[in-house]
C-alpha positions in Angstrom: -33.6 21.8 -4.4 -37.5 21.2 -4.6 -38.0 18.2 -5.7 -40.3 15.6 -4.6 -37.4 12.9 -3.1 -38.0 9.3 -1.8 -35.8 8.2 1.0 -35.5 4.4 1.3 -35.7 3.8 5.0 -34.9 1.3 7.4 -35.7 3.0 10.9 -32.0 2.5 11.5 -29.7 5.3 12.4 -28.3 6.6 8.5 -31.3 6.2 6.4 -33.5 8.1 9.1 -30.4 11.2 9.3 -31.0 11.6 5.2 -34.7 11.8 5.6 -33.8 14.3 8.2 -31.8 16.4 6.4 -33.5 16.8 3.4 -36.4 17.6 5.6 -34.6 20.7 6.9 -33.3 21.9 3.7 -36.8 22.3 2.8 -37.0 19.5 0.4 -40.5 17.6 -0.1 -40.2 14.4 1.3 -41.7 10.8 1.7 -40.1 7.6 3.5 -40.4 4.5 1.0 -39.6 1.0 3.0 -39.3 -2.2 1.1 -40.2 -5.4 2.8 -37.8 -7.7 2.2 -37.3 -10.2 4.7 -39.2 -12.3 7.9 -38.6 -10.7 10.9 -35.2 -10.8 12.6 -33.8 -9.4 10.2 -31.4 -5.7 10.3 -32.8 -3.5 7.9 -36.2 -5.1 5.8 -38.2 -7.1 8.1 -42.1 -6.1 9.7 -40.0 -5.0 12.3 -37.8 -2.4 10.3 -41.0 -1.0 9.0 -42.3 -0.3 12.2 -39.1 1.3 12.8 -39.2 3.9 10.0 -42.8 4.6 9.6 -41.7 5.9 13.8 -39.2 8.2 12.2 -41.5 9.6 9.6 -44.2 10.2 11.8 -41.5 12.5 14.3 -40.8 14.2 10.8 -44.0 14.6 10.2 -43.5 12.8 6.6 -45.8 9.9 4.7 -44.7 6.8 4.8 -45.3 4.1 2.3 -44.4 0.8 2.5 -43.6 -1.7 -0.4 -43.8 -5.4 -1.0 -40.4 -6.8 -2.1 -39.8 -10.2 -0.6 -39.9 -11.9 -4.1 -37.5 -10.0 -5.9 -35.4 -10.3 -3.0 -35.2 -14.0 -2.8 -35.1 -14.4 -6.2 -32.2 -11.8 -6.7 -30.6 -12.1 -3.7 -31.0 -14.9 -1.4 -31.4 -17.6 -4.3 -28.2 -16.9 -5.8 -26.4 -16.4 -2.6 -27.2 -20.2 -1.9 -26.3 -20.9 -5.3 -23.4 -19.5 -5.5 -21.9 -20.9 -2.1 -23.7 -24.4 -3.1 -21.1 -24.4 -6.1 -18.2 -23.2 -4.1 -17.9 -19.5 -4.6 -18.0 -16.7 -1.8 -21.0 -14.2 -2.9 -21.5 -10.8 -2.2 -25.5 -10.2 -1.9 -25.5 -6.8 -0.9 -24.2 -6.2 -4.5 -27.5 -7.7 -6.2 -29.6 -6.1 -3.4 -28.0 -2.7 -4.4 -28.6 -3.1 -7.9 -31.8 -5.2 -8.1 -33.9 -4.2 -4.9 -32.6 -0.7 -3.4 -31.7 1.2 -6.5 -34.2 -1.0 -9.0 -37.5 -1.9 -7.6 -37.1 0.5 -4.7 -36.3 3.6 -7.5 -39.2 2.5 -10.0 -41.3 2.8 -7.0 -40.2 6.2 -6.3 -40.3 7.3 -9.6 -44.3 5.7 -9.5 -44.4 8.6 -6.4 -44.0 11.4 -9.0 -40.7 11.9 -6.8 -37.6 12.8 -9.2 -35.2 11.2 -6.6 -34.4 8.0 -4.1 -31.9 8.9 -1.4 -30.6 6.3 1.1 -28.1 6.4 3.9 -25.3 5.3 1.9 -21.4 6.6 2.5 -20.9 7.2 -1.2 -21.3 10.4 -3.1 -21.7 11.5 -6.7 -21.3 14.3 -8.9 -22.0 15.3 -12.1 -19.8 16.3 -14.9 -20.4 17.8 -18.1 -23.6 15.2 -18.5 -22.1 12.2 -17.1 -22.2 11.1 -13.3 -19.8 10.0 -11.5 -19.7 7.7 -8.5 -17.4 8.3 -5.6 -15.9 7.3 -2.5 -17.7 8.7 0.6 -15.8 11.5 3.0 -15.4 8.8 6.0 -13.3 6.2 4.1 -13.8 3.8 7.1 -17.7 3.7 6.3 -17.3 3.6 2.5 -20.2 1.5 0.7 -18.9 2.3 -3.1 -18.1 -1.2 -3.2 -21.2 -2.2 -2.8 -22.6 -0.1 -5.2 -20.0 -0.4 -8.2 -22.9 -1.8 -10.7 -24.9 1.3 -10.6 -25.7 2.7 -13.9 -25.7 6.5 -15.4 -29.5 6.3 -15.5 -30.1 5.3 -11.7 -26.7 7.5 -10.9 -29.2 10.5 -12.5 -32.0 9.6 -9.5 -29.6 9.1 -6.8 -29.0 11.0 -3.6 -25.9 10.1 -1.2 -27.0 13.1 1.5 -24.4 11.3 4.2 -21.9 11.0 1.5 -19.7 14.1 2.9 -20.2 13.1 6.7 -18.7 11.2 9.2 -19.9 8.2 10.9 -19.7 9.8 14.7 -21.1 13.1 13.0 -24.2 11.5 11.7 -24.6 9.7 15.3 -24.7 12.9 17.4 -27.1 15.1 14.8 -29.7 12.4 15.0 -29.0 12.2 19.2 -29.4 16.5 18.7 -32.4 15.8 17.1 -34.5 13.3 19.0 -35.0 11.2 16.1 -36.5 8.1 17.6 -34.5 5.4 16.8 -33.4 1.8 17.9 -30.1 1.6 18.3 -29.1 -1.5 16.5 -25.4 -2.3 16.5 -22.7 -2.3 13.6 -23.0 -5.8 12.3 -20.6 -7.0 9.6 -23.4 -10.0 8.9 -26.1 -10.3 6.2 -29.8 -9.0 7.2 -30.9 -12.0 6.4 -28.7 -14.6 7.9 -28.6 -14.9 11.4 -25.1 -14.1 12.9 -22.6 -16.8 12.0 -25.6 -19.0 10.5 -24.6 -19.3 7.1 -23.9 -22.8 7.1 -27.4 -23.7 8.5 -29.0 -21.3 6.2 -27.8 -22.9 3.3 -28.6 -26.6 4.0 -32.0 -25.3 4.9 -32.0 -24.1 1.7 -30.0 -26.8 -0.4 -30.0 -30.0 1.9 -27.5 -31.7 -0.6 -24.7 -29.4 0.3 -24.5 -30.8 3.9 -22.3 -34.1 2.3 -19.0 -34.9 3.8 -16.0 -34.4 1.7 -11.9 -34.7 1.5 -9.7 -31.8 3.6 -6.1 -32.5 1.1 -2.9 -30.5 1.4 -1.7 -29.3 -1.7 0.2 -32.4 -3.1 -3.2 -34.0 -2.7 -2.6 -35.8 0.5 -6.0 -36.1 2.9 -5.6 -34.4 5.5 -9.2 -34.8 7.1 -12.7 -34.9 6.3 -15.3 -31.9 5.9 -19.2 -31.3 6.5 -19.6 -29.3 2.8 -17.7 -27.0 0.7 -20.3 -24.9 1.7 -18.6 -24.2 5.4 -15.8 -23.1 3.7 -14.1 -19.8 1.4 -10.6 -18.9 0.0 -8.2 -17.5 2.3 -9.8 -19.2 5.3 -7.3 -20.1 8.1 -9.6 -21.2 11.3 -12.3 -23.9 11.0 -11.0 -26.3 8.9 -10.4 -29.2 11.7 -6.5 -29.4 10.8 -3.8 -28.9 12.6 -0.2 -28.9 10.5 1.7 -27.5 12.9 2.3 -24.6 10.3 -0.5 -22.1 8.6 -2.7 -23.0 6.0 -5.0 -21.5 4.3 -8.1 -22.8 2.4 -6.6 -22.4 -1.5 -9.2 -24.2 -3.7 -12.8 -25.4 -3.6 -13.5 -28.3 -5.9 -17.3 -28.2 -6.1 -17.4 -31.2 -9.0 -14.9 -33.5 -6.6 -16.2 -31.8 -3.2 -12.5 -31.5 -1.7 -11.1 -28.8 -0.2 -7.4 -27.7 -0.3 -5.1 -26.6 1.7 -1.8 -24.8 1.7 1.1 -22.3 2.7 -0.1 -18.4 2.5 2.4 -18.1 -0.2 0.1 -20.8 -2.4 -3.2 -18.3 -1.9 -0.8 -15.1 -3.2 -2.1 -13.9 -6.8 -0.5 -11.6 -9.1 -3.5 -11.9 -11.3 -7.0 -13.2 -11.5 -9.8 -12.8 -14.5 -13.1 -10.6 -13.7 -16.1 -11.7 -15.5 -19.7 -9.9 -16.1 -17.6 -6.7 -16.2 -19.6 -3.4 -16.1 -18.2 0.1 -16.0 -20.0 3.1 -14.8 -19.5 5.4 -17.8 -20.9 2.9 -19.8 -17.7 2.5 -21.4 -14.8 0.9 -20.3 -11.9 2.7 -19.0 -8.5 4.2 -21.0 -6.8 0.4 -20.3 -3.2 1.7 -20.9 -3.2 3.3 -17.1 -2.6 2.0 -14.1 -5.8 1.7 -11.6 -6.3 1.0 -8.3 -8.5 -2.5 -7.7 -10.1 -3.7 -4.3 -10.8 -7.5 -4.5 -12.8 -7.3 -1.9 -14.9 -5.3 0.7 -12.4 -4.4 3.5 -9.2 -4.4 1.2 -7.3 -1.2 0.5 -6.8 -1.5 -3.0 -4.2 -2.2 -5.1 -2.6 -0.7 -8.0 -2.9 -3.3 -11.1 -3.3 -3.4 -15.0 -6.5 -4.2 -17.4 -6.9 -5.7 -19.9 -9.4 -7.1 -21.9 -10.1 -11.0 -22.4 -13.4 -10.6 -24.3 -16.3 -8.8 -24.2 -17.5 -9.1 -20.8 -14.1 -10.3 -19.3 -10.9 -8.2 -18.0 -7.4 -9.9 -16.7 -6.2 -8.1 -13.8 -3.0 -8.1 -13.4 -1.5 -6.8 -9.8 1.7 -4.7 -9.3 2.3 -7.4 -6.1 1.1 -10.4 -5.3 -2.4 -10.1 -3.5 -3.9 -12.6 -1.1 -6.9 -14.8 -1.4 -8.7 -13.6 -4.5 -12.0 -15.5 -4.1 -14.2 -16.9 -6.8 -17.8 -15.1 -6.8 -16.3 -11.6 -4.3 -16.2 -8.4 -6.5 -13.3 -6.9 -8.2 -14.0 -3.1 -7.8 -11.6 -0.7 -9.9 -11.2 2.7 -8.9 -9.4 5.9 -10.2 -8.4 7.8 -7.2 -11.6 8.0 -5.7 -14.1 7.4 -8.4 -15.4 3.9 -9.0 -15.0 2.7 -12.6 -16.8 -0.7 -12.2 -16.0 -4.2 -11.9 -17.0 -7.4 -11.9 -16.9 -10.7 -10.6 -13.8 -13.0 -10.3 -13.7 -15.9 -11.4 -11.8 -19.6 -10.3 -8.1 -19.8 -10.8 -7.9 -22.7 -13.0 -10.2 -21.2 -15.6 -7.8 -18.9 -16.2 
C-alpha cells in the first residue's frame, strides 16, 4: 500500500506500534494527535502530545497536532454528565469513537491529502464485494469492537486496524525490540478524563444539583437508608450502597424524577429482554431478524445468544435465550454475527418497556 495514512496517536504503547508498522511496510506516514483534554489525562492531554510528537520524531515522521477540546466536551463529556445526572450508566468512549477519533480526527486526515486514519485499536475489517465489514480483533481479551459498533461504511472505507491480528504481549515486545520511546502508562479500565474512581466528584463539579440526598428502598418500597445522589449509583451494583440486609442486593432501579434508589435479590436484576433505542447497523441496513444473534450488553460481557425484533424505526426488542443480569439504561447493546459486529444501540429503562 502507498498511500498517504494518518495515525491518530497518543504516545502510548498501541497507537505508537501502528505508526511503526506502517512505517516499515513502506507506507507514507504522519502522526495526527487531537487535544482533547487538561492535563492528567491517559491519552489527549498537552502531556499525551508531548508523548507522540517523541515517537514520531524516533520515526522520523511529521507530527501535527489538532485542537479538539470543544467537540469533546460537547460530545463526550457533556452527555456523560447528562446521562448519569438522569440516572443512566453512559459509555463515552462510544461517542468519542464516533464523534472525535473517527469524525473530527478522519476529516482532519482526510484535510492531509492522506486516504486513511489508523489507530491502535484491537478490531479489524475487511472488505467484501463493496461493503466493509467490522470485526472482532485476534486477541479477544483486548477487543475494542464494542466500542466501535457505530462506525459507518464511509468511515469503515478510511479505516486502518494495523494491531487488529496481534496480540497484546506481541505488540509489547516489538515496540521494546524497537526502542520506540514510550511511557509506560498502565492498563487502566477508567475514563481519560476522569480521575480514577472520581466520577462522583466529577459530576457534581459539573451539575451541583445532583449531589441531593435521596431514599435507599428495598423492592416492596420499604426505606432502607438514605443516599448522596443517584449519581453514585448504576444497575447491578452490589458494594457502596451503605446497606447491609444480611443477604445480596443489587441496585435494580434508578428513579431520577423521585431520586430513590432500589434495591433487591440478584434474581430481581435478571432480564430476559430489554428494548435498544437509536439503533444503527453497520451495513446500513438492518440485519436478516428471523436468525438468532449473539448480543453483548455490555463491554466485558461474553455475549449472548438472543432474538430481534423491531419496535419501530429506530427501536429493536431483544429478547435473550436466558435470563441476563443487570441490563443498564444508557450501556450499549452490541449484536454480533459470529465475529462481525452488526450494530446496536442504546438500552433503554425497564419500565418503558
Amino acid at each position: 500500500m502507498k498511500k498517504r495514512v494518518a495515525v491518530g496517536m497518543s504516545g502510548g504503547t498501541d497507537s505508537s506500534v501502528a505508526a511503526a508498522l506502517l512505517v516499515e511496510q513502506g507506507v507514507e506516514v504522519i502522526g495526527l494527535t487531537a487535544h482533547m483534554w487538561k492535563d492528567g489525562s491517559r491519552c489527549c492531554s498537552l502531556e499525551d502530545v508531548e508523548r507522540a510528537k517523541k515517537v514520531c520524531a524516533a520515526l522520523g515522521i511529521r507530527h501535527y497536532v489538532v485542537n479538539a477540546q470543544e467537540l469533546f466536551e460537547k460530545h463526550v463529556v457533556n452527555p456523560f454528565v447528562a446521562e448519569y445526572a438522569a440516572g443512566r450508566t453512559p459509555s463515552p468512549c462510544i461517542a468519542c469513537n464516533r464523534y472525535i477519533k473517527f469524525g473530527f480526527l478522519l476529516d482532519r486526515a482526510t484535510q492531509l491529502d492522506c486516504e486513511y486514519l489508523a489507530t491502535g485499536h484491537y478490531a479489524r475489517i475487511e472488505e467484501q464485494g463493496g461493503t466493509f465489514h467490522l470485526l472482532r480483533a485476534a486477541d479477544e481479551t483486548k477487543d475494542q469492537t464494542y466500542f466501535l459498533h457505530r462506525l459507518s461504511q464511509r468511515q469503515l472505507a478510511h479505516i486502518l486496524f494495523p494491531l487488529g491480528e496481534w496480540k497484546k504481549e506481541a505488540v509489547k515486545r516489538w515496540s521494546v525490540e524497537k526502542g520506540l520511546p514510550i511511557v509506560p502508562r498502565g492498563e487502566s479500565q477508567d475514563l481519560c478524563f476522569v480521575a480514577d474512581g472520581q466520577y462522583p466528584e466529577f459530576i457534581e463539579a459539573r451539575a451541583p444539583d445532583v449531589k441531593r440526598k435521596g431514599a435507599v428502598r428495598d423492592d416492596e418500597g420499604n426505606v432502607l437508608a438514605e443516599h448522596d445522589g443517584i449519581h453514585r449509583f448504576t444497575i447491578g451494583q452490589r458494594g457502596g450502597t451503605g446497606v447491609a440486609t444480611g443477604e445480596r442486593v443489587y441496585v435494580s432501579n434508578i428513579d431520577s424524577d423521585q431520586n430513590e434508589i432500589t434495591l433487591s435479590p440478584r434474581e430481581k436484576v435478571m432480564q430476559s429482554e430489554g428494548i435498544v433505542t437509536d439503533a444503527h447497523w453497520i451495513a446500513g441496513a438492518p440485519p436478516d431478524l428471523t436468525r438468532t444473534y449473539t448480543v453483548q450488553p455490555r463491554y466485558r460481557h461474553e455475549g449472548a445468544a438472543a432474538k430481534l425484533e423491531p419496535v419501530s424505526e429506530n427501536e429493536i426488542a431483544i429478547r435473550f435465550d436466558e435470563p441476563q443480569f443487570a441490563l443498564t439504561p444508557g450501556q450499549a447493546a452490541v449484536i454480533y454475527d459470529g465475529d462481525e459486529v452488526l450494530g446496536g444501540g442504546w438500552i433503554r429503562k425497564k419500565e418503558q418497556g
